[in-house]
N, CA, C and O atoms as a DFTB+ gen file, in Angstrom:
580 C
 N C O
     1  1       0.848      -1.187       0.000
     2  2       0.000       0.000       0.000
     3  2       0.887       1.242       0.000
     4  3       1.704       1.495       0.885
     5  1       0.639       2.019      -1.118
     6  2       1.357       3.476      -1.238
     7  2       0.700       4.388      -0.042
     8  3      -0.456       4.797       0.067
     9  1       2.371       4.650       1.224
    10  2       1.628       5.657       1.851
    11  2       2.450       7.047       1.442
    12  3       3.640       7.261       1.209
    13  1       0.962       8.109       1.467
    14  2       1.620       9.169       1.250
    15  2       1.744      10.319       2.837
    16  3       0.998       9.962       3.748
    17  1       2.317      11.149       3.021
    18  2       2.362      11.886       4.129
    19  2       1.380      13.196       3.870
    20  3       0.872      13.217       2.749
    21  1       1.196      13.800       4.359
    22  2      -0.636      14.458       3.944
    23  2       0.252      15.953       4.270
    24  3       1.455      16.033       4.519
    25  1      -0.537      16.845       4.200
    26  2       0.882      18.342       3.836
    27  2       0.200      18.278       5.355
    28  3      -0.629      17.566       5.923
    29  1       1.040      19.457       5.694
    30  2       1.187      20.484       7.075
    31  2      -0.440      21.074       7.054
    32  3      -1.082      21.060       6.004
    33  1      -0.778      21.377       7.805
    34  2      -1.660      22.550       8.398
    35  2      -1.813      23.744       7.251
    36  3      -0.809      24.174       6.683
    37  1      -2.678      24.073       7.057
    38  2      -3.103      25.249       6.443
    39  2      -3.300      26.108       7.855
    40  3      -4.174      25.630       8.579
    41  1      -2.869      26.877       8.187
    42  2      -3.199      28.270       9.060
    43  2      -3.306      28.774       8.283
    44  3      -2.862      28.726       7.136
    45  1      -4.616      29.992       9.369
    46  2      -4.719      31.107       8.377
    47  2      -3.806      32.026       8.986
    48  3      -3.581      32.121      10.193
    49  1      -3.175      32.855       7.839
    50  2      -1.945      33.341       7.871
    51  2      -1.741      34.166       9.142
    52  3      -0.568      34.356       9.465
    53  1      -2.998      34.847      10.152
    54  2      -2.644      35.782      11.374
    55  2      -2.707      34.613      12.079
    56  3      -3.244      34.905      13.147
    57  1      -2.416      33.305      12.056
    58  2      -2.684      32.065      13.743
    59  2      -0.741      31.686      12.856
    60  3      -0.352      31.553      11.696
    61  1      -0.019      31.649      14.339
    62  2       1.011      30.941      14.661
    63  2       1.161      30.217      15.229
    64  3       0.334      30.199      16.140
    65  1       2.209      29.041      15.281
    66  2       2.006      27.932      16.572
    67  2       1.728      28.666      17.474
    68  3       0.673      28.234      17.939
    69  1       2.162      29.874      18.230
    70  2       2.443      30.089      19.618
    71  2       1.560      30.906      19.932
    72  3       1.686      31.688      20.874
    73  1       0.330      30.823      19.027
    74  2      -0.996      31.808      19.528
    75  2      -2.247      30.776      18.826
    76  3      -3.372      31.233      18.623
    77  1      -1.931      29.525      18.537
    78  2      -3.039      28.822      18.366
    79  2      -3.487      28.464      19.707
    80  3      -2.941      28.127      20.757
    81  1      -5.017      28.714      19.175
    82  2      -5.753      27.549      20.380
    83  2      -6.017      26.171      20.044
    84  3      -5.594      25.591      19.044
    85  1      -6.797      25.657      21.015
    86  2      -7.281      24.076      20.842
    87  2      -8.587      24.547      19.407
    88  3      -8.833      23.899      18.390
    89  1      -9.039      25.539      19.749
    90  2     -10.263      25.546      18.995
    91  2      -9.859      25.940      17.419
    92  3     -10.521      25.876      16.382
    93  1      -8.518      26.366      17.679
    94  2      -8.239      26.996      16.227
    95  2      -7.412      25.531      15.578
    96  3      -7.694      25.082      14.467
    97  1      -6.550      25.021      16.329
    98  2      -6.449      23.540      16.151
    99  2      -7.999      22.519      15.570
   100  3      -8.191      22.016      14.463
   101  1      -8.596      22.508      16.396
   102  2      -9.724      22.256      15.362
   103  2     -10.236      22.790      14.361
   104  3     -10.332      22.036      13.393
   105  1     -10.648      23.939      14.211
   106  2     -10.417      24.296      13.120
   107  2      -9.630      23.879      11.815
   108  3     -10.099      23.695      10.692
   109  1      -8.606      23.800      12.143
   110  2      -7.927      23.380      10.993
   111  2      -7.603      21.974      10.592
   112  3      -6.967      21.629       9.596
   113  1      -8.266      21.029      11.744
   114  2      -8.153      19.518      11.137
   115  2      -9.833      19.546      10.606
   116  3      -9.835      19.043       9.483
   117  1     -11.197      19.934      10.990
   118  2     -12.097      19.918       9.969
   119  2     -12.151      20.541       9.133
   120  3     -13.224      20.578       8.532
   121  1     -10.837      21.489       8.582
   122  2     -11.429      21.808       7.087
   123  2     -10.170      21.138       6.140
   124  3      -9.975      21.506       4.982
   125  1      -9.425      20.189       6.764
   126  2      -8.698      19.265       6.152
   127  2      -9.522      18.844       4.838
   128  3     -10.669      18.402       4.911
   129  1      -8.792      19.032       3.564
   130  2      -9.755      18.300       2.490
   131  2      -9.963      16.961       2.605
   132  3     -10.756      16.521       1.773
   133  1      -9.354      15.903       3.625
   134  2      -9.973      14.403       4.173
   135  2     -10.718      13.908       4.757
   136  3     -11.000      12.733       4.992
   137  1     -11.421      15.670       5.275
   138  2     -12.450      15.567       6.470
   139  2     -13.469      15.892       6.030
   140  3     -13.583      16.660       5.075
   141  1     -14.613      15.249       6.784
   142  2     -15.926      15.820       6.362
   143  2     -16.737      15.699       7.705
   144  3     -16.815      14.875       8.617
   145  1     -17.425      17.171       7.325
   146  2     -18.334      16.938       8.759
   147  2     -19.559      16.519       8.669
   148  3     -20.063      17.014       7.660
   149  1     -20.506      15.650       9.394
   150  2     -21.641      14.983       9.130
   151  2     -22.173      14.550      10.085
   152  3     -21.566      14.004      11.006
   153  1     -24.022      14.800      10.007
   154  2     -25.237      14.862      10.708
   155  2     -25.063      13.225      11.292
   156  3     -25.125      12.209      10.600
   157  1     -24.826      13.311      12.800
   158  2     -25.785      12.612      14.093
   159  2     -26.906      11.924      13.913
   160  3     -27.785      12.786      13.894
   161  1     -27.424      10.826      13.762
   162  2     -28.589      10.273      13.810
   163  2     -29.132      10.357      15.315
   164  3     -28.278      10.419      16.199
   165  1     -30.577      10.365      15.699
   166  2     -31.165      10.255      16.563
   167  2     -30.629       9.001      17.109
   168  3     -30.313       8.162      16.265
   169  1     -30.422       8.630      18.623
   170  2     -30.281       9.430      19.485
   171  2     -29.204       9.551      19.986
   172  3     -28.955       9.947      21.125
   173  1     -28.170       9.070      18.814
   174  2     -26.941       9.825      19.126
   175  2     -26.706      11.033      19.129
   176  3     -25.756      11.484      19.770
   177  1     -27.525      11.803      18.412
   178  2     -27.369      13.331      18.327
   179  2     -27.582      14.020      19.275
   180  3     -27.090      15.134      19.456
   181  1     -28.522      13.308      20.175
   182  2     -29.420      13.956      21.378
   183  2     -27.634      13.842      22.356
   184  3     -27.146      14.924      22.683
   185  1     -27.019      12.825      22.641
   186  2     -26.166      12.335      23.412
   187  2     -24.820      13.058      23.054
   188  3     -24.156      13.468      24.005
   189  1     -24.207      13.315      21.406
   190  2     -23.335      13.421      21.475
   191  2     -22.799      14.758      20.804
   192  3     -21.617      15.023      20.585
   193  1     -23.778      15.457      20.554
   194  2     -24.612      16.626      19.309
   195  2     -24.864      16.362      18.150
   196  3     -24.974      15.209      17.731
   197  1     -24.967      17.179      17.607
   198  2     -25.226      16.819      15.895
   199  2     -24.965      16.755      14.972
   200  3     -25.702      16.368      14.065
   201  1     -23.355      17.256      14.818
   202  2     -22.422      16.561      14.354
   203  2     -21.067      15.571      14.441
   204  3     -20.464      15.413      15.503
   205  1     -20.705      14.984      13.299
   206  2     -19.175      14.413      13.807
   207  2     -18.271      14.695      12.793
   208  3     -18.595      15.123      11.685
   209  1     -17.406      14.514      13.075
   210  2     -15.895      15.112      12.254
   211  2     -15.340      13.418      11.611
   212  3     -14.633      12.703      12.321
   213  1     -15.689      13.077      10.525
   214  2     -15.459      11.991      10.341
   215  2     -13.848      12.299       8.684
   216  3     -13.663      13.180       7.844
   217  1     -13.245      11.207       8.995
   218  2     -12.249      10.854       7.945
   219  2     -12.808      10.315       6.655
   220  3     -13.455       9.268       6.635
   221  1     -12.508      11.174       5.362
   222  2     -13.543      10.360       4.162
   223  2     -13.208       9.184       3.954
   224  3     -14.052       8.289       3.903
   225  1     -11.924       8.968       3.798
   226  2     -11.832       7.465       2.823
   227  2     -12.005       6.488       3.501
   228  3     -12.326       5.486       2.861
   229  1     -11.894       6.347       4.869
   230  2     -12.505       5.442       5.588
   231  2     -14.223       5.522       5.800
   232  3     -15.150       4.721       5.672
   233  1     -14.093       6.892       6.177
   234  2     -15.735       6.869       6.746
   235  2     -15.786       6.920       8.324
   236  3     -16.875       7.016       8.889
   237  1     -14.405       6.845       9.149
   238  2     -14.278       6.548      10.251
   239  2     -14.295       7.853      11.225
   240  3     -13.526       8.748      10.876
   241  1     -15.049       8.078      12.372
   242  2     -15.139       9.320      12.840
   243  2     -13.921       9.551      13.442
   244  3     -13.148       8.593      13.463
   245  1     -13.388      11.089      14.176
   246  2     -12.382      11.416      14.881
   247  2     -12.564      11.367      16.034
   248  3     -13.665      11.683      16.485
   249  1     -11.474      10.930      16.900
   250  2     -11.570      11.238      18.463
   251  2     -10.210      11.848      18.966
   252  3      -9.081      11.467      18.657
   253  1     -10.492      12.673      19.643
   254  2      -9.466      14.038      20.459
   255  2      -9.072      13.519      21.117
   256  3      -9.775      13.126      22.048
   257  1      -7.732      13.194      21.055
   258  2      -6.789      12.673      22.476
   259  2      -5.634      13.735      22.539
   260  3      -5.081      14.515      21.763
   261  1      -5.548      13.353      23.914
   262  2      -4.359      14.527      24.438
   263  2      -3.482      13.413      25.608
   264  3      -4.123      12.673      26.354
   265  1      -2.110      13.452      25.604
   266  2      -1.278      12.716      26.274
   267  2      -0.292      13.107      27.297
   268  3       0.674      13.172      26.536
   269  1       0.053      13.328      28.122
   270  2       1.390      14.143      28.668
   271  2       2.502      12.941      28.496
   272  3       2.427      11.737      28.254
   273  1       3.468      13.785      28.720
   274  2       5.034      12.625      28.802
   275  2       6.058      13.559      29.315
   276  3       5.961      14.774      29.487
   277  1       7.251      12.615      29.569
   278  2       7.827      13.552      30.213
   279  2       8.992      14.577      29.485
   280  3       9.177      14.443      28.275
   281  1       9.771      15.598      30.243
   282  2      10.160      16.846      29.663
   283  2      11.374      16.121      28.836
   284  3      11.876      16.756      27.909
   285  1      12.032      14.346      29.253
   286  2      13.309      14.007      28.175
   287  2      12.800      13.987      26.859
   288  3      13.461      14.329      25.878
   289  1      11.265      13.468      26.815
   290  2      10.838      13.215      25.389
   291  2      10.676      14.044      24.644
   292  3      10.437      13.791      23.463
   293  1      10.797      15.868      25.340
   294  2      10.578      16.803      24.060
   295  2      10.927      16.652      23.126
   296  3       9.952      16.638      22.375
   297  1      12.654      16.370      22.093
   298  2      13.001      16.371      21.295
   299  2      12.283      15.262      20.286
   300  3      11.961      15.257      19.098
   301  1      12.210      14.388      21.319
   302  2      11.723      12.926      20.653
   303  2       9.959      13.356      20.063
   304  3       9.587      13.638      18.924
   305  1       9.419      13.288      20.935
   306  2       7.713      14.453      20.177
   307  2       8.095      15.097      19.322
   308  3       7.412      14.850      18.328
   309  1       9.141      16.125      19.038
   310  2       8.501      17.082      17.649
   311  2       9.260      16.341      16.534
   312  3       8.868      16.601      15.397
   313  1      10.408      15.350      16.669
   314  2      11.034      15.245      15.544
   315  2       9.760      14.121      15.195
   316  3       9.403      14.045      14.019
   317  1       8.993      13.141      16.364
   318  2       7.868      12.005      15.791
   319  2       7.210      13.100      14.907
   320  3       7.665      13.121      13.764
   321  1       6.383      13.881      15.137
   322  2       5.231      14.938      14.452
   323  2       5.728      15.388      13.512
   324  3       5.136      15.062      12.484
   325  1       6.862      16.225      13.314
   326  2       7.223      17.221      12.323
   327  2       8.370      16.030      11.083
   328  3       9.015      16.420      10.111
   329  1       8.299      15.174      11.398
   330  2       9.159      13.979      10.429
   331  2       8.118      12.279      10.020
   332  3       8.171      11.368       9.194
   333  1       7.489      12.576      10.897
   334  2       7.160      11.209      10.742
   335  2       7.746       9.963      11.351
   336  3       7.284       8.849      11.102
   337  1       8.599      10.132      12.019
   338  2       9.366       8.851      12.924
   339  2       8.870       8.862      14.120
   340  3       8.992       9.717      14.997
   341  1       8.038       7.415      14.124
   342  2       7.357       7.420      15.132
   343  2       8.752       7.260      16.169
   344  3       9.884       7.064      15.728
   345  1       8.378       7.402      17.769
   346  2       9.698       7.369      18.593
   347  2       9.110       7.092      19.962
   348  3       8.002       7.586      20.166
   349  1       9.589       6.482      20.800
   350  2       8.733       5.316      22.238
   351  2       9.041       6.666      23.149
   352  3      10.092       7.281      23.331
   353  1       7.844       6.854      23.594
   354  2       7.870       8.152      24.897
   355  2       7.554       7.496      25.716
   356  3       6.979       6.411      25.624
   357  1       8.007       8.266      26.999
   358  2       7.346       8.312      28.114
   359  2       6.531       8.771      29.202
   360  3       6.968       9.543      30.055
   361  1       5.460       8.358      29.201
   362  2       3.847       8.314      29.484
   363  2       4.365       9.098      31.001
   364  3       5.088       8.493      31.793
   365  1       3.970      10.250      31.211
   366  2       3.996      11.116      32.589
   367  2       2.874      11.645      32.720
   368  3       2.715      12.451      31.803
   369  1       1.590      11.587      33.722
   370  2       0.265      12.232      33.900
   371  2       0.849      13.717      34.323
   372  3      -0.023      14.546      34.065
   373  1       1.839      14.239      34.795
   374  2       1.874      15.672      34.881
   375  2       2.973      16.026      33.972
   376  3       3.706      16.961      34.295
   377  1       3.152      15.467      33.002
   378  2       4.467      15.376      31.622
   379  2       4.492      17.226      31.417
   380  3       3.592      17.963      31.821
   381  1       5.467      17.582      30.862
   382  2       5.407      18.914      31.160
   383  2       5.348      18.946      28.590
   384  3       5.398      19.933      27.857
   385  1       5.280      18.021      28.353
   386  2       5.465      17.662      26.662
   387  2       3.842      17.089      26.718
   388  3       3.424      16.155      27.401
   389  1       2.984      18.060      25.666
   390  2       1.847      17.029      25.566
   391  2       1.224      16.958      24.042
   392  3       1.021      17.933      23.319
   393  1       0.962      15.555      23.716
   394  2       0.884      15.394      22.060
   395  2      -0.761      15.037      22.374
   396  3      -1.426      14.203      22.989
   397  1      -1.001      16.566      21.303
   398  2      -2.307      16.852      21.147
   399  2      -2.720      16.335      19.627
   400  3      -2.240      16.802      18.594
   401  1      -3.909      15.058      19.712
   402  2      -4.187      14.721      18.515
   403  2      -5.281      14.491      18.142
   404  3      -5.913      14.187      19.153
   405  1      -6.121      14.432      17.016
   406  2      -7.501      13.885      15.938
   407  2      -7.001      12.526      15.182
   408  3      -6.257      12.435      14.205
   409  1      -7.621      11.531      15.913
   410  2      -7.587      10.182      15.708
   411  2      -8.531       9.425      15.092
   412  3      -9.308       8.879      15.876
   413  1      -8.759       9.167      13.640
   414  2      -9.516       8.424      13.172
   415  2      -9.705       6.821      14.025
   416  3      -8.849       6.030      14.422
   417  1     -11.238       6.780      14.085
   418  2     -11.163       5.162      15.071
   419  2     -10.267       3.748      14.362
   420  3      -9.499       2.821      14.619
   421  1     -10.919       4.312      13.474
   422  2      -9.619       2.897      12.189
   423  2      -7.976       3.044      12.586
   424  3      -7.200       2.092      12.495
   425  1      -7.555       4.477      13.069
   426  2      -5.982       4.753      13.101
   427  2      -5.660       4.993      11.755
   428  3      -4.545       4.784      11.279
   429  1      -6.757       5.490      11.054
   430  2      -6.045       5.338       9.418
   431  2      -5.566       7.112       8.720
   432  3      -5.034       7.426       7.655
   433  1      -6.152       8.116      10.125
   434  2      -5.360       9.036      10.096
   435  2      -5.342       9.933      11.658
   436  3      -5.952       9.627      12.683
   437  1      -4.495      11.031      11.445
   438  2      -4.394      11.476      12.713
   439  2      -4.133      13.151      12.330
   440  3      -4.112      13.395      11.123
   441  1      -4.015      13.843      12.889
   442  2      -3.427      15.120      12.635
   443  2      -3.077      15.452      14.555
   444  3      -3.694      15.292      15.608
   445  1      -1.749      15.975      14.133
   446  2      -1.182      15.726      15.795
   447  2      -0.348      16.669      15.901
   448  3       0.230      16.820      14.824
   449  1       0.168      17.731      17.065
   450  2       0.884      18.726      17.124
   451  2       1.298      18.303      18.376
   452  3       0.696      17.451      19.029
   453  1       2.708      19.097      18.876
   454  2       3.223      18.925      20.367
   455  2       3.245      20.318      21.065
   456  3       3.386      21.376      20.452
   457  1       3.055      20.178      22.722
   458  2       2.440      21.149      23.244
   459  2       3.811      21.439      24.425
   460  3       4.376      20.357      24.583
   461  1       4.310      22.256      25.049
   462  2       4.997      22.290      25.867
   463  2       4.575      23.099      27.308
   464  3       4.316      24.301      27.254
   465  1       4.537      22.535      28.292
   466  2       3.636      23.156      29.458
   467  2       5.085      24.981      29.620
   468  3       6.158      25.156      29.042
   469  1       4.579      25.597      30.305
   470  2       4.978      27.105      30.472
   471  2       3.756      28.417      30.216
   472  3       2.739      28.757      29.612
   473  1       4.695      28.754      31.116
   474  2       3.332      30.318      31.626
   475  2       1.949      29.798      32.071
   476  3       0.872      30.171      31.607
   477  1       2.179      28.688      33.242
   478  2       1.081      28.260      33.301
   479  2      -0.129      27.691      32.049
   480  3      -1.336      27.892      31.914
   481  1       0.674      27.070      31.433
   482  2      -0.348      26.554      30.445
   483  2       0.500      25.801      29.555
   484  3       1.710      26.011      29.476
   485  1      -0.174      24.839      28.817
   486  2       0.292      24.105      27.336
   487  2      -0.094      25.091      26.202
   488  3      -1.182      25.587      25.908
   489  1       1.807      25.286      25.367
   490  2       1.768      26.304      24.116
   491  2       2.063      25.959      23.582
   492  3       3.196      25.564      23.856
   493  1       1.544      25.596      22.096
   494  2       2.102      25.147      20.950
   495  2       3.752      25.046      20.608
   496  3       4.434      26.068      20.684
   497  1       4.344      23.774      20.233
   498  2       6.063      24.136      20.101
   499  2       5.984      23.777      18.439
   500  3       6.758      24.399      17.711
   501  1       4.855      22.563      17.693
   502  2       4.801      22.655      16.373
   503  2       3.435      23.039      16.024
   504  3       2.490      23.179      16.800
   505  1       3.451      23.170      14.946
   506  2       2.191      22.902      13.856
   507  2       1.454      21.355      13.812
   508  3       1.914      20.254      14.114
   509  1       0.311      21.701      13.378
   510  2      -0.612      20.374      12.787
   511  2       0.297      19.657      11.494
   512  3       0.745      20.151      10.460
   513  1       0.338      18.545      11.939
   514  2       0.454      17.850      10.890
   515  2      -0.564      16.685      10.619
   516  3      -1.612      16.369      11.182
   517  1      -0.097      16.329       9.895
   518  2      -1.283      15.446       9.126
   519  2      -1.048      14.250       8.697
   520  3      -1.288      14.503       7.517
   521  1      -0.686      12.801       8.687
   522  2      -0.437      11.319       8.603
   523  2      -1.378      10.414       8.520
   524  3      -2.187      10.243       9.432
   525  1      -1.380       9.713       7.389
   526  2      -2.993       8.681       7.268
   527  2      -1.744       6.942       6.932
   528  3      -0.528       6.758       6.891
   529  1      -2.529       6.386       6.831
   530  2      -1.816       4.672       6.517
   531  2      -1.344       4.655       8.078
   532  3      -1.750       5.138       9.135
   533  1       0.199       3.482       7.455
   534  2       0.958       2.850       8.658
   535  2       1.738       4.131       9.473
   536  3       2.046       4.037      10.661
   537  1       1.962       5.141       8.784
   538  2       2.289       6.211       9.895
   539  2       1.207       6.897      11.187
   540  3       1.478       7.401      12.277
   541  1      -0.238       6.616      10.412
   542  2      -1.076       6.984      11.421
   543  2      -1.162       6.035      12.391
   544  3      -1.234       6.334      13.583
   545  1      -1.162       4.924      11.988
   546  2      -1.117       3.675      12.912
   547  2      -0.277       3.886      13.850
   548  3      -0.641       4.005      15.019
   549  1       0.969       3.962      13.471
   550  2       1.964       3.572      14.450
   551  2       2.224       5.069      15.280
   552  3       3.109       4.818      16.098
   553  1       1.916       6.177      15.379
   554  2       1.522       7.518      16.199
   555  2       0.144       7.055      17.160
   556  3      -0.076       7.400      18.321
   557  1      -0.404       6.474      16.590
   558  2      -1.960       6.062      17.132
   559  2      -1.459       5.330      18.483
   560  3      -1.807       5.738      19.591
   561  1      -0.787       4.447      18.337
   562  2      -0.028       3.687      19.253
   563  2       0.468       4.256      20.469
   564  3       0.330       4.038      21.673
   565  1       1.164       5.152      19.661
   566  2       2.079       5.663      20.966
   567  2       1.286       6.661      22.010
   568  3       1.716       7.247      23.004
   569  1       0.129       6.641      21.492
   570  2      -0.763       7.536      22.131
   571  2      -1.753       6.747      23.135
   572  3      -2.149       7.178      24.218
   573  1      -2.074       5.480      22.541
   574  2      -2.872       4.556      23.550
   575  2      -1.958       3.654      23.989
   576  3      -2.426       2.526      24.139
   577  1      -0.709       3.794      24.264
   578  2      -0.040       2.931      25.114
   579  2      -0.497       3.178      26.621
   580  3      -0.013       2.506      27.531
């Protein structure tokens, strides 16, 4: 199976890593041209709203995960995200490194950025990127370990 690596993030040109939000992060994985957003059937809609952010070529919806790890793995997080090499972290609940991602349920794509805790808060250190096939898989992983 030909995998291809899916481009970077479209920002719109006034959002930088270091003034994105989560919401502007979303933003920019549903207007991914792989994404499509689509109507809730009763009574899931009632439960979960009324739409979902689903992956086309699968058909498979997204789910938002967020991870902490700890501060050795920084280097190791942005070169996984910004290269594609997936790389074995380590899982810290107050990790001061946190890989913020949109996870197709199949694993057949992801769009994933790394977050670095400071000024009281997690701030963007990359951009969205974007990975579908065995690269989404194997990021998918390192996230539900």
């Amino acid at each position: 199976m030909l995998q291809k690596r899916l481009d970077t993030s479209r920002l719109p040109s006034s959002k930088t890593k270091q003034n994105m939000t989560s919401t502007d992060f979303y933003d920019v994985v549903k207007n991914h041209e792989d994404i499509a957003m689509m109507e809730r059937s009763f009574p899931a809609s009632f439960f979960l709203g009324k739409t979902k952010v689903v992956y086309r070529p699968s058909g498979s919806e997204l789910v938002h995960v967020k991870k902490t790890y700890c501060i050795d793995d920084a280097d190791n997080a942005v070169e996984m995200v910004e290269q594609g090499h997936v790389a074995t972290l380590t899982y810290d609940p107050n990790g001061n490194v946190e890989l913020d991602a949109y996870v197709s349920q199949d694993h057949q794509f992801i769009a994933i950025r790394v977050l670095r805790y400071k000024h009281l808060g997690y701030e963007p250190v990359t951009d969205a990127h974007f990975y579908n096939g065995e690269t989404a898989q194997e990021m998918a992983k390192v996230l539900y370990r």
